[in-house]
C-alpha positions, -999 to +999 in steps of 0.1 A: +159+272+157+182+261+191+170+227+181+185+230+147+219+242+156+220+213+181+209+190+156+237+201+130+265+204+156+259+170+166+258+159+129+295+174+122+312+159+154+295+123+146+311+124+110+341+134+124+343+106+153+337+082+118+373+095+106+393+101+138+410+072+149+399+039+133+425+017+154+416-004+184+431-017+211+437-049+221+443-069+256+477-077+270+471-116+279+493-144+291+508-158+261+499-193+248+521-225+262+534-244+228+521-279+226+489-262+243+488-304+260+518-294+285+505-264+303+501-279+331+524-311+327+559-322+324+569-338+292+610-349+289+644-338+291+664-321+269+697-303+273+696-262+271+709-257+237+727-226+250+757-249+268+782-241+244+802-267+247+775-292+237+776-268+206+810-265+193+799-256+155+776-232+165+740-234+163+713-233+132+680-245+144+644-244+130+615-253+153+575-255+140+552-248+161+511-259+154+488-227+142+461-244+161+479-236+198+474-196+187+451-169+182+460-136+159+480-113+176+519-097+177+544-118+193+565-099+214+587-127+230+594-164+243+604-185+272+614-220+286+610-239+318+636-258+331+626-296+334+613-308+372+646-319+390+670-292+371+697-272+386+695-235+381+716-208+364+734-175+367+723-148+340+741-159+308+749-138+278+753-155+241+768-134+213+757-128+180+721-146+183+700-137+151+666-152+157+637-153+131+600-156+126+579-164+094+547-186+090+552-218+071+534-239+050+550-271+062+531-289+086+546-300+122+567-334+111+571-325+078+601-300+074+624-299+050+659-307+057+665-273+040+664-245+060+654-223+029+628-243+021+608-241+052+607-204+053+579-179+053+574-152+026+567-128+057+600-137+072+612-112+098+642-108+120+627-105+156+666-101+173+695-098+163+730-089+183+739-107+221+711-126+239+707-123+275+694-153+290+684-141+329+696-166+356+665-190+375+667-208+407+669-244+405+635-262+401+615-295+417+579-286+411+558-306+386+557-286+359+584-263+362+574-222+359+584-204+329+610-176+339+602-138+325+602-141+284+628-125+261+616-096+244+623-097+209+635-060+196+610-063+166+577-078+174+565-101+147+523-104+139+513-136+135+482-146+118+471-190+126+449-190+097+478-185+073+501-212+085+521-227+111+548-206+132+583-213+124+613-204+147+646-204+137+676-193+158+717-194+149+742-180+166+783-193+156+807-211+181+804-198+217+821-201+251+806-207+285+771-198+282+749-221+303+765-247+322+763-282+314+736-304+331+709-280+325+678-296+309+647-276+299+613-294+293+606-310+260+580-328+243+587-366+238+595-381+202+578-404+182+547-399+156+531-385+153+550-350+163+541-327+186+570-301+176+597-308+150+632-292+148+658-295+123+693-287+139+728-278+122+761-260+127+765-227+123+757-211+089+750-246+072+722-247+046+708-282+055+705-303+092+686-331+102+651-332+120+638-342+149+605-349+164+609-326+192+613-293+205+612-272+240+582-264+252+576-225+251+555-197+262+552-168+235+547-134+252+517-122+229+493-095+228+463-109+210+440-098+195+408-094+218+392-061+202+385-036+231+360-007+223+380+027+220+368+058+228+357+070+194+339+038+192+322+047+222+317+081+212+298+066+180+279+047+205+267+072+221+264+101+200+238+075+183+216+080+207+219+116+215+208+120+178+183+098+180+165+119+211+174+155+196+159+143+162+129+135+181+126+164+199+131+183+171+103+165+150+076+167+183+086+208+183+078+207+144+044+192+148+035+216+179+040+249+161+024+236+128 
């Protein structure tokens, strides 16, 4: 009869592990480097496109980035590296930044020169008030390391198999921000395009593309199921069954 009750009190707390806490955890990795080709290499030039006064209408700016450089998981922020040979910076701040995420169906090189038209349905705003861009030393290594990521204030969950990434930033006319002769590392032009980017003032509707773009790191947690406790539980309580029911059947056929 002990048997029994063990049996059935096993029974109830393995039904219940089936209903408590279906989620699963997921490892915190290094984010992906965007072209996926220039981890570990330089590509070319470009000037920061927070030095305001290379900006003075303000900035609108749309940037695809390849599905195939990602795996599933929640974007949480980005960075860029300074191009080898670049001075450094003091921490910077630029007001009014709204920066957005959506997946595309445009393919990199093929935008639109309208900003709506390039959009996502799942269109999120990630940030949205003053951007703090923290200051970095000067740099002459070959690549150049990728400074600590801003965090976006809504993370956004990206999905590759639906579509490429697209990043759009604006913010309107600033002053200062980061000075003039800093260049951050870029992919080269030409076909065919490794990022695209189409650029504009400040609150205009269309721009004019470009086949470029900064090369980024996305701070990501993907998705890289780790077992979770109930999950183990289920595991285990398998096999606790499994020997109690056997017990139980070998006690059955001894007092028969």
């Amino acid at each position: 009869m002990r048997i029994v009750q063990v049996l059935s009190i096993f029974v109830v707390v393995f039904v219940l592990a089936l209903f408590i806490s279906q989620e699963r955890s997921y490892a915190q990795v290094p984010g992906p480097v965007v072209p996926n080709e220039f981890r570990t290499e330089n590509g070319v030039p470009l000037p920061s496109p927070f030095i305001c006064p290379d900006n003075p209408g303000g900035l609108r700016a749309q940037t695809v980035f390849p599905a195939e450089d990602f795996a599933p998981g929640t974007i949480l922020g980005v960075t860029n590296r300074l191009f080898d040979g670049s001075p450094g910076f003091p921490t910077v701040t630029i007001p009014d930044v709204t920066i957005k995420l959506s997946t595309t169906q445009r393919p990199v090189g093929a935008l639109s020169a309208t900003f709506a038209d390039n959009v996502g349905p799942d269109e999120t705003i990630v940030f949205q008030g003053d951007f703090v861009i923290e200051g970095v030393p000067g740099c002459n290594t070959d690549p150049c390391p990728f400074p600590e990521p801003g965090l976006f204030t809504t993370p956004f969950n990206y999905d590759p198999a639906q579509g490429n990434l697209l990043f759009e930033i604006e913010f309107p006319p600033c002053v200062g921000g980061i000075p003039a002769g800093v260049v951050l590392d870029s992919t080269p032009g030409g076909f065919p395009a490794l990022l695209q980017v189409l650029l504009a003032d400040f609150g205009e509707d269309t721009g004019n593309t470009f086949n470029a773009g900064f090369i980024t790191k996305f701070a990501m947690n993907t998705q890289r199921p780790i077992p979770t406790l109930s999950e183990w539980g289920l595991i285990a309580m398998a096999g606790l069954l499994g020997i109690v029911g056997f017990i139980y059947i070998r006690r059955s056929y001894r007092t028969a």
